[in-house]
N, C-alpha and C positions, 0 to 999 in steps of 0.2 A: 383442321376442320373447324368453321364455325361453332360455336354455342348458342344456345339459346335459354329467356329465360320468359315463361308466360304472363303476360301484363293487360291491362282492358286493350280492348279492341279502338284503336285511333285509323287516323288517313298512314297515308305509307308515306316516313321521312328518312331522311340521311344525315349523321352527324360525322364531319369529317376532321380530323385535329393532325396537324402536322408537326410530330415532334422534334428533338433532334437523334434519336435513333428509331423512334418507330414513327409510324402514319395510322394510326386509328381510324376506324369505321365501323360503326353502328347505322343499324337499318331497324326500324321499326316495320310492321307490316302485319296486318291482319291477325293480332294481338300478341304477337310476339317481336321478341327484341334481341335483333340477331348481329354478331360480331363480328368482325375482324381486324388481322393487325399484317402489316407489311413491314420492311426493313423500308427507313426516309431514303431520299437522293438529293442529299445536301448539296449536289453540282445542278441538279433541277429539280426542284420538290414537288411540281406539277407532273413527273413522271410515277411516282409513289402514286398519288392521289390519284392518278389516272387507273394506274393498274388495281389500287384496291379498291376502287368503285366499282371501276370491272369487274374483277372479281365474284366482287360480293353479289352484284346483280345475275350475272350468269348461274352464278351457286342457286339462286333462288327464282332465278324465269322471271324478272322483272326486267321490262322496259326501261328506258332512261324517264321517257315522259310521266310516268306511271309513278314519279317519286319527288320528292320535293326534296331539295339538299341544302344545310345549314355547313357551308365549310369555313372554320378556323384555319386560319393561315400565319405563317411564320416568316413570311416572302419580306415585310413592312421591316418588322426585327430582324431580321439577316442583312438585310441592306442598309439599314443605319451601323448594327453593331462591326459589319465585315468592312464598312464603306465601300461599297458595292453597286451604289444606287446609280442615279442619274447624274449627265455632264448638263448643269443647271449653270443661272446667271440668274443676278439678284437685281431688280430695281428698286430704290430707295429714294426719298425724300434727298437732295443734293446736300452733302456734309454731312451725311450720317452713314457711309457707306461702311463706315470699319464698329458698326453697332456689334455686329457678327464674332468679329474678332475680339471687342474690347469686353465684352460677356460683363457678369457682376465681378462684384470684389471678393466672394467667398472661394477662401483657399481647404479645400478638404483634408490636404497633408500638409497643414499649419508648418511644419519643420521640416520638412523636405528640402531640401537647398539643391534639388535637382528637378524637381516635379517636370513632366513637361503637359502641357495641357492639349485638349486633343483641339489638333487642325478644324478652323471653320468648315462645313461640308461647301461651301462657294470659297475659292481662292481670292483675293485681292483684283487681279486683273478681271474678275468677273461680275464684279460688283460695280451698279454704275448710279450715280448721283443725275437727277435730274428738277429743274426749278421749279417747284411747286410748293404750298404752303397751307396747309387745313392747321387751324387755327383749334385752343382745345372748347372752344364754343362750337365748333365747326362749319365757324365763318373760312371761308375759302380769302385766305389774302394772296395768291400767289395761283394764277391758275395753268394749265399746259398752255405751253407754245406749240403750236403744230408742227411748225419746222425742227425743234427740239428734237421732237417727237420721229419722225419721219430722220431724223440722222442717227439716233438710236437704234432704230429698228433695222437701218441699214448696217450700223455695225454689228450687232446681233444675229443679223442672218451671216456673217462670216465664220463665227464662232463656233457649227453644228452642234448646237444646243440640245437638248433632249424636253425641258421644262422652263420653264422661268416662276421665278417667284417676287410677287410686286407685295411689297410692303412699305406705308407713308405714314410720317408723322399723324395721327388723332385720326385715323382713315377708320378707325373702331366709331367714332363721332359724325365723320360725315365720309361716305365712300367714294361719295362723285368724283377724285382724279383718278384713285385706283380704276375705279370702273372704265374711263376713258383712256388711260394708257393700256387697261385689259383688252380693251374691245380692240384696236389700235393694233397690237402686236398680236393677236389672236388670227386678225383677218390678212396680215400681213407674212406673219410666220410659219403657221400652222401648226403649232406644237399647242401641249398641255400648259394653261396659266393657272396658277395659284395665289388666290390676292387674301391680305391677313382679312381681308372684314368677312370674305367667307370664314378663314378656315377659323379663325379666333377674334372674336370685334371686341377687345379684353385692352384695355392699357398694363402699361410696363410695356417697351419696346423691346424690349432682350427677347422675353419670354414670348412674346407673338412674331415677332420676326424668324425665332428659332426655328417655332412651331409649322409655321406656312414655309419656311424652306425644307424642314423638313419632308412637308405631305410633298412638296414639289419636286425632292427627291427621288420619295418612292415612287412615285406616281407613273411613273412609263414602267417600272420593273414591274409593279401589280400590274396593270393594265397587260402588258404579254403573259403576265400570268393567269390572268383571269381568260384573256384569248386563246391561248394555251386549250387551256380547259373546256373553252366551248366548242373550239373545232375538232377535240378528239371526238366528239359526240356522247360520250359519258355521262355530259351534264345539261341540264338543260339550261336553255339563255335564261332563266326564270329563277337560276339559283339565289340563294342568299350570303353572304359575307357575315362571320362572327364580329363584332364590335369586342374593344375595350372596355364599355361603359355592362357588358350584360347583355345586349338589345342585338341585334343584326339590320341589315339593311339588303334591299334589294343590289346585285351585282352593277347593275344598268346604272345605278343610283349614288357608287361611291363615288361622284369627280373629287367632291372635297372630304371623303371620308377617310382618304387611305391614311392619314394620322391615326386614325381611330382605329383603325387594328393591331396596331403593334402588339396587343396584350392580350389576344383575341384567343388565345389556346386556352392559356391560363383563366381566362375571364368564363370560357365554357365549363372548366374544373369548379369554379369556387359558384356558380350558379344553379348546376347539378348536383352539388355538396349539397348548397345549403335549400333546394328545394326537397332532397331524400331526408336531411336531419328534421326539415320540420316536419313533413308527413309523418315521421317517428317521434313528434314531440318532445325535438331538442332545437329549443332558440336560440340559446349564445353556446357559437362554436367557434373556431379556431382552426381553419381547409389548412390542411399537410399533404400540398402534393411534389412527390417526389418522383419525378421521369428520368433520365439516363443521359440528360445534362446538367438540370437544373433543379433546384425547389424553390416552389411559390408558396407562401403565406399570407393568409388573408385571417382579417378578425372581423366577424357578425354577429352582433349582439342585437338580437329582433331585427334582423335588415339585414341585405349584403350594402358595406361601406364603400363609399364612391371618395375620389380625390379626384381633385385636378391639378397634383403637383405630381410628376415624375421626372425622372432623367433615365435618357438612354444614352449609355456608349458618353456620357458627358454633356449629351445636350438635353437642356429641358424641354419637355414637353408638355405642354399646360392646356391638356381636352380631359372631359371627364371619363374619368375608367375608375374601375374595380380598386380598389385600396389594397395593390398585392405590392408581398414583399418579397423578394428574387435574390437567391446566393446560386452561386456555382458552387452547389454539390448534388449531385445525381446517382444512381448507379455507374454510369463512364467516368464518375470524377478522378482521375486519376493520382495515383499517391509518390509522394517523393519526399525526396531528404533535403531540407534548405543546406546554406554553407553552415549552420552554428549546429548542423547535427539534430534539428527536431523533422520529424512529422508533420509534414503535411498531405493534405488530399484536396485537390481541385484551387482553382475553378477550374482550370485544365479539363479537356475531357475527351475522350476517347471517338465520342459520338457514334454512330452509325457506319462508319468507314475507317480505321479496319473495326472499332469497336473494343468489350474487353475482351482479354486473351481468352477467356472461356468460350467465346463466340467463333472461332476457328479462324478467323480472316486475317492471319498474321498479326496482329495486335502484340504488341511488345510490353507496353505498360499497363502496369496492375492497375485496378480499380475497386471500387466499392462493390460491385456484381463481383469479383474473382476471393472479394476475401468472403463475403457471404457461401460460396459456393465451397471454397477450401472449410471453412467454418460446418456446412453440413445443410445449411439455410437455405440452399437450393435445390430441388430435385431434379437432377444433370438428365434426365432420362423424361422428363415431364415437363420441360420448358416448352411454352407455345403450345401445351397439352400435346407434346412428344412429338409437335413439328419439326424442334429445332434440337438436335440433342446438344449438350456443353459438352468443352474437350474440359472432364479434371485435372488430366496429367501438365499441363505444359503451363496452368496459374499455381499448381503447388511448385514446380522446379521454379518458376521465377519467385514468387514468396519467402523458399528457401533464401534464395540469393538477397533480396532483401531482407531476410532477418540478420542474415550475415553481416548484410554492411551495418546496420544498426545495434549488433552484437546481443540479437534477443533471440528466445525464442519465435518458429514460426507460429504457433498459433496466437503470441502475443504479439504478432506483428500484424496479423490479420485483425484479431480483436483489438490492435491498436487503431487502424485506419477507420475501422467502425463508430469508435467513439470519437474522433476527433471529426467524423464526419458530423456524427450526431453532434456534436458541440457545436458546431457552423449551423445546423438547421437550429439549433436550441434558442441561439443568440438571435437568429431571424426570427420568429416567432414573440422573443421579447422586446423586437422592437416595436410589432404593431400592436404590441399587448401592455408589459410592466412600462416601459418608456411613454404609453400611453393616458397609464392610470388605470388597466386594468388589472383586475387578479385573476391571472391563469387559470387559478385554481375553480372558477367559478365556471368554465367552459368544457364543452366538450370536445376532444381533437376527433376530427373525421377526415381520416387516413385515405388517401385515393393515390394514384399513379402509378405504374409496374413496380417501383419500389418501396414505397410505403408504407407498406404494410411488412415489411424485413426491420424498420427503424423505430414504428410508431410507436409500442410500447416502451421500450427504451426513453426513448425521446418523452412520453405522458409520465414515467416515473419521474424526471430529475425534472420537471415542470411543475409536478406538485397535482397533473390534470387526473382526476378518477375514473373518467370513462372516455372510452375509444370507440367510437362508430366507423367501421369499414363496411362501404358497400360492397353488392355484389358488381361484377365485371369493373371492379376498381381500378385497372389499367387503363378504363376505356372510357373513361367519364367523363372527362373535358370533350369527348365525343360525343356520350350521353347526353352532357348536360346541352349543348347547343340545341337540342333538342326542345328542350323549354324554354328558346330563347322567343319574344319578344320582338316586332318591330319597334324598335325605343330611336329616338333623335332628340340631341341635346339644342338647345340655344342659350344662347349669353350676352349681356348688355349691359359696359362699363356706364356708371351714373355720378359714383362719388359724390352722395350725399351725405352732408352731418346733421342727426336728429335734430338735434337743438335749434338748428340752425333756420329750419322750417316748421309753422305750427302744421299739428296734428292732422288738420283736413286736410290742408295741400300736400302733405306727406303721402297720405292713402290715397291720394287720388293718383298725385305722379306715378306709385309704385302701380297700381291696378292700370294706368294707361300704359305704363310701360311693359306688366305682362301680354296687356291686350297687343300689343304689336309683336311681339313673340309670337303670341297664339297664333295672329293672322300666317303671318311665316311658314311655323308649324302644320297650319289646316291645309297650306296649299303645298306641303312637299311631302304632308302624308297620303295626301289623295292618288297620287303616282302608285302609292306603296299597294291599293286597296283598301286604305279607309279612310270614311267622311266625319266631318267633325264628332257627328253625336255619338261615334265608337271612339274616341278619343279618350284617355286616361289623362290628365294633367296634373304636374306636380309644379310647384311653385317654390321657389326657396332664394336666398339671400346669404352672396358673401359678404359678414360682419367683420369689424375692428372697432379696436378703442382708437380714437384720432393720434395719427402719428407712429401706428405700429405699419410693420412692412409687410403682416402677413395674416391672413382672416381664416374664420372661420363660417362653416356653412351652415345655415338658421333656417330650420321650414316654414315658409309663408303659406297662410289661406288667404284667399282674399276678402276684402273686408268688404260687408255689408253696408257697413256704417261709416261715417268719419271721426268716432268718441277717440277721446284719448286711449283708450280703451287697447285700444289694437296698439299701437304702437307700444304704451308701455311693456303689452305681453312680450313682443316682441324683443325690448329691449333685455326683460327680464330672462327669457332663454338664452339668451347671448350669454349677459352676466354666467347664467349657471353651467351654460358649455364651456367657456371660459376656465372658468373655474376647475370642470373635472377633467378639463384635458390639460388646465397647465399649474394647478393648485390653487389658484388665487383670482380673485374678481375687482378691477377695480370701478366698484359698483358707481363713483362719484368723479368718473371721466366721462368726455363728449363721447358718443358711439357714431359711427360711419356705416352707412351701405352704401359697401365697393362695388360687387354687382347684382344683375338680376339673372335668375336663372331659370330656366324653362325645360322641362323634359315632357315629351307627348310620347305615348303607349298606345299602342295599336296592338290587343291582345289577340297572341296564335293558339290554335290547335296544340295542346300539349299530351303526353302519353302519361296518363293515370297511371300512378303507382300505388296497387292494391291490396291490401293486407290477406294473409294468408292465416286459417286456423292452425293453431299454437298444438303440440302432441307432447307426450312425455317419452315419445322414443327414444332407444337408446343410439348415441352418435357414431357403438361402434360400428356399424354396416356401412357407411359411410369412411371407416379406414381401410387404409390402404396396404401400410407398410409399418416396422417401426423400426429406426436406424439410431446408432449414438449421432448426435447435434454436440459442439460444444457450446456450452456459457458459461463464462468467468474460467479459462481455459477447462474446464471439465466435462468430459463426457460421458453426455444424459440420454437413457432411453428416449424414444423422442416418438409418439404416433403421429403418423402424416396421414390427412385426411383432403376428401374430395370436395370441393366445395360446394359442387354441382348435386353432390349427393346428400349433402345435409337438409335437414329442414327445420323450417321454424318449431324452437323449443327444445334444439337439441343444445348438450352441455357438453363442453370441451375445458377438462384442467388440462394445465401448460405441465413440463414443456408439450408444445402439439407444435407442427407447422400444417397450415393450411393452404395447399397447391389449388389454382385455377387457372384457365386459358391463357388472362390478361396479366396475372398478378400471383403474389407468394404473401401469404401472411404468418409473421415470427409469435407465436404463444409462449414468453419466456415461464419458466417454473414457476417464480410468483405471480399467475397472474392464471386467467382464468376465462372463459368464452362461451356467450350461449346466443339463438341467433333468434332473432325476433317476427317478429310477425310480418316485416320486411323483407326478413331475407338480410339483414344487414348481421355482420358480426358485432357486438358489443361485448368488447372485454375489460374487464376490470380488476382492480388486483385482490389478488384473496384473502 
């Protein structure tokens, strides 16, 4: 059965998040905020999302029309990381067809004398050189031959192609051939085209070449996904798409967006983090969301952090998203013994089919859910709030057997898989943080995902973090958080300017005419969306370098009023000082560079108030349920298990406690200590 938890009164929305072992849904509605969770269908993921929307509507007498749906999709990520996607063909600039193949020169397993790097997503015979020449002025020296053109297209149509993707040398500069061999085979073939100056008008050819084959991969698999969806009639044609960047977009609206969701689950978790921590008056935080294949780590210090560098499955992808850091360890991560005899757990993972042995569906391989569960950490009778019961018996006999072959005890084989898991989330966590130039120790970790809250303490100890914010329905939040997503849309404009090199007024002028063409862009593709300029949001910023470096950083621009030196120096001098605290040093007396221009337009939605509750001195224990031994540090400790639905703000829980809900289990280790706030949020800290 649903949960519910009472919030102000908003319109009625849907947040949908498709994991790899569950399907999440949250419904907002007539001031309540009501749940559910389905088991994924990783062979169709549009069958999950179909039936838990069902569901959840029928449970509550709502209409399909009656609701507005923000659905996070995984469709984009499965089909680059499984390659799985589209039978595409690449058009290129004539001599540059093996750009794909010949990638950069960075080797990531420096001594590897085997490495094999992954396959281009276009084979060789699919990639096709044609004469033409945009110049980096974006003088046109070489323009289409129509007959070229017209025998291409005839070999193309042999091929039963799915997508094609057109990418030319400086087409970031001037579009005009891409645009005409698009129109050209568009009208010709009838498929989906994908050309770089939509999907990335960004120099470095790798990295925009990648990018636009990529969207042109997924781009038929979403699209039957997204049709999928609208003919079950569960959704309406009017839904929205979770983005990577935070923002969403209309369904009708992604041709060139479906790059932009790869990251779209996880980008709802770290948005609905971090709009719960500030309402509770915590600014620099450190999102831990751990779900049942993966954990994602994100750092927000006053801001959720954006990048435009990732890689998936090996290929870069260069659109702006959420600044998340991704390991294969989950609750499914499953555990094994390398050849030299150590411990390992994941990336491997169990997923949703058969899942871990606890879950009854023949599952063979132990997981981080089976040692938690052997360990006491789960309540085998309260899972899914006693939808789904766990089998204990058949992850102890297999655990046995692996202690055996590792020659330890079992409950140091369980308590072993646990920490070495947590070592993997640990190490993630300092990458977007100490390797950054942060100190951990200055953030708050805020714990979300069905497993997170079994890790997070753990994991805030050997970090050095002093407080732990777990929301409530913290299994459901990347669900939640879509929720307060944002019609957001990015734009980008390679310029490769050097300060020096231009005086001061011509500098501020180019820069403000080059956002004004952005804006123009902008005003006319948000008007689709429902809004006209003057509700527009805009943000201005700039990728910097020192001249000669190969990789920038991103500087916020306002626009200048004036043409004083004024502005540029400031400019300059931010750079200097980011510089500085992300890589220790500034070299204040080199040329600086603006690589490019960046544009983001915000079209602000209907969000659901999250509203503070008066604070009681009640006591937590009516609110317990049970108390069983738990072990930690192989010992076992009386241990009260508590409801979470039944606590309320002001109540105090000393560890050891576990705390059971719908969504989620949260671990109270004996040092450490829990009282719930005026949110409704856990906050634990150690004693």
């Amino acid at each position: 059965m649903p949960k519910q938890e009472v919030i102000a009164k908003t319109a009625k929305k849907i947040g949908v998040d498709t994991g790899g072992t569950f399907t999440d849904i949250v419904m907002q509605t007539n001031g309540t905020l009501l749940t559910h969770k389905v088991l994924s269908t990783p062979r169709n993921p549009a069958h999950a999302v179909i039936q838990g929307v069902g569901e959840i509507l029928r449970m509550h007498n709502t209409d399909t029309e009656q609701v507005e749906i923000v659905h996070g999709s995984t469709v984009a990520t499965n089909a680059l990381l499984e390659r799985r996607g589209a039978r595409i063909a690449l058009v290129t600039t004539k001599g540059f067809e093996d750009i794909l193949e010949i990638g950069r020169q960075a080797r990531p397993n420096l001594y590897d004398f085997f490495v094999e790097r992954p396959a281009p997503l276009v084979p060789a015979d699919r990639r096709f050189g044609i004469s033409e020449r945009t110049l980096h002025t974006g003088e046109i020296q070489t323009e289409i031959e129509l007959s070229e053109l017209d025998a291409l297209a005839r070999q193309l149509a042999t091929l039963e192609l799915d997508a094609i993707a057109i990418c030319f040398l400086f087409a970031y500069v001037n579009p005009q051939n891409e645009q005409i061999v698009a129109e050209h085979l568009i009208s010709r073939l009838e498929i989906p085209v994908s050309c770089s100056h939509d999907v990335l008008p960004e120099y470095r050819e790798y990295a925009r070449f990648s990018t636009t084959v990529a969207n042109a991969y997924i781009r038929p698999t979403l699209e039957r996904h997204l049709s999928t969806l609208i003919e079950s009639k569960q959704f309406p044609a009017s839904f929205r798409l979770m983005l990577s960047n935070g923002g969403s977009v209309s369904a009708r609206y992604f041709e060139s967006a479906g790059i932009r969701t790869v990251l779209s689950g996880p980008a709802g978790g770290v948005l609905g983090a971090y709009q719960i921590a500030k309402t509770a008056d915590y600014d620099q935080i450190i999102t831990f969301d751990m779900g049942g294949t993966s954990t994602d780590v994100s750092l927000c210090n006053n801001g959720i952090s954006l990048t435009t560098e990732s890689t998936i499955s090996g290929l870069p992808i260069k659109v702006p998203l959420i600044d998340i850091h991704t390991v294969g360890a989950g609750g499914g991560s499953i555990a094994t013994v390398d050849t030299g005899g150590a411990l390992r757990v994941g990336p491997e993972s169990a997923g949703a089919d058969p899942g871990p042995i606890c879950y009854g569906n023949n599952g063979e391989d132990i997981t981080v859910t089976d040692a938690n569960l052997f360990l006491g950490r789960i309540a085998a009778t309260q899972f899914l709030d006693g939808a789904m019961s766990l089998d204990t018996y058949k992850p102890r006999i297999h655990i046995e057997k692996f202690a055996a072959h590792l020659g330890i005890s079992p409950l140091q084989a369980a308590d072993g898989i646990l920490k070495v898991a947590n070592a993997a989330m640990e190490r993630a966590i300092k990458v977007i943080s100490v390797e950054r130039g942060f100190d951990t120790r200055d953030f708050t970790l805020v714990s979300f995902g069905g497993a997170g809250g079994l890790h997070a303490a753990f994991m805030a100890e050997n970090l050095g973090i002093e407080t732990i914010l777990i929301p409530p329905n913290g299994g459901l939040l990347s669900a939640h958080g879509m929720l307060f997503a944002d019609v957001i849309k990015d734009y980008s404009q390679t310029v490769l300017w050097q300060l020096e090199k231009r005086s001061d007024e011509n500098l501020v002028q180019a820069l403000n005419a080059g956002f004004d063409a952005l804006l123009t862009r902008a005003e006319n593709e948000m008007k689709p969306e429902g809004f006209m300029p003057d509700q527009l949001k805009v943000n201005r910023s700039l990728d910097m370098r020192y001249a000669g470096q190969s990789y920038e950083l991103n500087i916020p621009y306002g626009v200048a009023t004036n043409a004083s030196g004024g502005e540029i120096q400031t400019l300059v001098e931010k750079f200097h000082a980011a510089h500085a605290q992300r890589f220790g040093y500034a070299r204040t007396d080199a040329p600086v560079e603006v690589v490019n221009l960046r544009l983001t337009t915000t079209g602000e939605t209907d969000k659901p108030p999250i509203q503070p509750m008066p604070l009681s001195d009640a006591d937590a224990s009516e609110a317990c349920v049970a108390q069983t031994p738990v072990i930690f540090e192989n010992e076992a400790l009386p241990t009260d298990f508590y409801r979470r639905e039944a606590l309320r703000p002001g109540n105090r829980i000393a560890g050891p406690a576990i705390v059971t809900e719908f969504s989620a289990t949260t671990v109270i280790p004996p040092n450490f200590s829990a009282v719930v706030d005026a949110y409704q949020n856990l906050i634990l800290t150690q004693k």
